[in-house]
N, C-alpha and C positions, 0 to 999 in steps of 0.2 A: 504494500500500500504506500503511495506516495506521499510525501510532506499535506500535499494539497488538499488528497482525498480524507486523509486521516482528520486533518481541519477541518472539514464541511461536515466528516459526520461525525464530530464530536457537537460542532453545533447543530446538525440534529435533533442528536439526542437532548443538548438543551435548552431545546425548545420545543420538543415534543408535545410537551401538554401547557403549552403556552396558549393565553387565548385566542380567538380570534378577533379582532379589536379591530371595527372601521377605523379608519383616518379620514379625520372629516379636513376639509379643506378650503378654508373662507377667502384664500387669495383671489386676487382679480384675473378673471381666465379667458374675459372676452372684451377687446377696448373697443377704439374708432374702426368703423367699414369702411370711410371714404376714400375711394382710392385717391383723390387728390391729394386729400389732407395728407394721407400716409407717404406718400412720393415723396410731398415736400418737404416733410420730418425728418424721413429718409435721408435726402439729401441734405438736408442742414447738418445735420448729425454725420453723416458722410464728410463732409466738407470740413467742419469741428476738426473730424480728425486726420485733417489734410489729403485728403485720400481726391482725386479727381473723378468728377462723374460726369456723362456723357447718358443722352438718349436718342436713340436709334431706334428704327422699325428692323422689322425682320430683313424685309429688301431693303437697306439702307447697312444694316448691322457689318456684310462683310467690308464693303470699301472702309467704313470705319475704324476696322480692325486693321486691315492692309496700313492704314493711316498712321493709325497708334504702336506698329510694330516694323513702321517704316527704314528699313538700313537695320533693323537687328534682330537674330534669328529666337523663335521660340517654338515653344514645347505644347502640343498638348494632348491631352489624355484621351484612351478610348472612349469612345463614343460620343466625342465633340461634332458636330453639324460639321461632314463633309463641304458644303459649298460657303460657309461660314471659314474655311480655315484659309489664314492666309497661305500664298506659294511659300515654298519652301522648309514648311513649319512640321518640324520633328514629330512624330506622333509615338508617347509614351509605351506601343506593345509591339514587342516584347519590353518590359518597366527597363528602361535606364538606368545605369550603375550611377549612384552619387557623383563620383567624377565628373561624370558627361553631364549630369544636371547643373552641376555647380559651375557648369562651361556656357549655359546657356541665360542670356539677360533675363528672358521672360518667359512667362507661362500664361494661355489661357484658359479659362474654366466656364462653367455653368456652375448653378448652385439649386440647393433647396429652396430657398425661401430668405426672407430680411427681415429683420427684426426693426420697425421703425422708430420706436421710444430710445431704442439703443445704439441704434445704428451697427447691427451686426448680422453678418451676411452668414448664412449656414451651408456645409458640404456635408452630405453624408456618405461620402463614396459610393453615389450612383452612375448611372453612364453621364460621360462626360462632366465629371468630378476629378476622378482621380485619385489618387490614394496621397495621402497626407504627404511625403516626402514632397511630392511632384510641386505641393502648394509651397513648401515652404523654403527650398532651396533657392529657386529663383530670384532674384532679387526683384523684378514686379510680377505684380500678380491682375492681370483684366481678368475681371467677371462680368457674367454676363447676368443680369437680374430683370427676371418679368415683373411687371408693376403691377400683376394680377397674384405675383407669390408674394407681397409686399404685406406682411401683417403686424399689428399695432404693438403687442405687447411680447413678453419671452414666451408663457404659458403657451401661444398661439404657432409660434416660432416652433419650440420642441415637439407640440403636435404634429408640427410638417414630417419630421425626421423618422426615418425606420431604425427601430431601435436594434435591431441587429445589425448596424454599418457602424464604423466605427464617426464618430461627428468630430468638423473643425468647428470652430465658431468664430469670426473674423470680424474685429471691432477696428479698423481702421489699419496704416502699415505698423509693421510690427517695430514696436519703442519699447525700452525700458529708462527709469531710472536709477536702478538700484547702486549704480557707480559712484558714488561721489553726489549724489543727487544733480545729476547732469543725464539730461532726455540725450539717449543713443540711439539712432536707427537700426533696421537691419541685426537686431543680436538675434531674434528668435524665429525669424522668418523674415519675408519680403521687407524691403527697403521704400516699395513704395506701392502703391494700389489704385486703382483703376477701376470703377465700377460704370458698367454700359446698361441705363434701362432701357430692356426692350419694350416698348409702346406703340402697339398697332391701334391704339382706339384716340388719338389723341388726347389724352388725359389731360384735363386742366386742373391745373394745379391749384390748390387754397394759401390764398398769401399768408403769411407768416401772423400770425398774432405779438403785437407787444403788451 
């Protein structure tokens, strides 16, 4: 019996005759619907965290890309939209050894769904996600986010996600300041971030309240 197994059934066993006890749950699990409002939240919040954002229709989305990946080569994952990738752009299968990732400027992606209160983009390793490595070596990361997977609070956020994938959760480019209390780019991921809404309904946006 393994370290592992031997732990699970000791807890088990101590909790065998444990009760069954609801958890009740009074957090807030459902906010604003509007897709405006949420967009523009989104991207303030986006923006906050220096991150640049771009919106694009479907038929509009690849020259955009081509744009934004113009003179430098990048990566991306299975099952990213064929006529969506720009020329020349590496495709992650068979996975990349670290090396050749960390050769490459950029990476583009899709994503689950956006968290707009927060401003956090979620991957769960679906098609055209990718596996965490792929997000985080690169130094930029373009996502590509529908303004229909745009939801208001976390609770809403997590329900997008299948709980057997492993999740990112992506709150602007990756900072720290633990050094000296000095904001460092680039220590734990992407240096810099790129979020492209796709918007085929022309969403109008709700201006910003002060």
């Amino acid at each position: 019996m393994s370290t592992r197994e031997n732990m699970l059934r000791r807890i088990r066993a101590a909790t065998a005759d444990a009760p069954d006890v609801a958890i009740e749950r009074h957090y807030h699990r459902h906010g604003n619907t509007d897709t405006g409002a949420l967009v523009a939240l989104l991207t303030e919040r986006l923006r906050d965290y220096s991150a640049d954002v771009h919106t694009a229709t479907d038929d509009a989305v690849a020259a955009l890309l081509r744009t934004l990946t113009d003179g430098v080569s990048c990566v991306v994952p299975a099952g990213f939209p064929v006529p969506w990738t720009p020329p020349g752009a590496v495709v992650d299968d068979p996975p990349l050894p670290t090396e050749a990732l960390d050769a490459i400027p950029a990476v583009l992606t899709l994503c689950s769904a956006a968290c707009a209160q927060t401003g956090t983009i979620a991957l769960d390793g679906g098609p055209g996600h990718g596996r965490r490595a792929l997000t985080l070596v690169p130094d930029h990361h373009i996502c590509l986010v529908r303004v229909e997977d745009v939801v208001d609070g976390v609770p809403e956020l997590l329900a997008r996600l299948s709980p057997g994938r492993p999740a990112t959760l992506i709150s602007g480019p990756s900072a720290t300041s633990d050094i000296e209390l000095r904001r460092v780019s680039g220590v734990h991921g992407p240096r810099s971030l790129t979020v492209v809404l796709l918007d085929n309904h022309g969403t109008t946006l709700e201006p910003k309240q002060r």
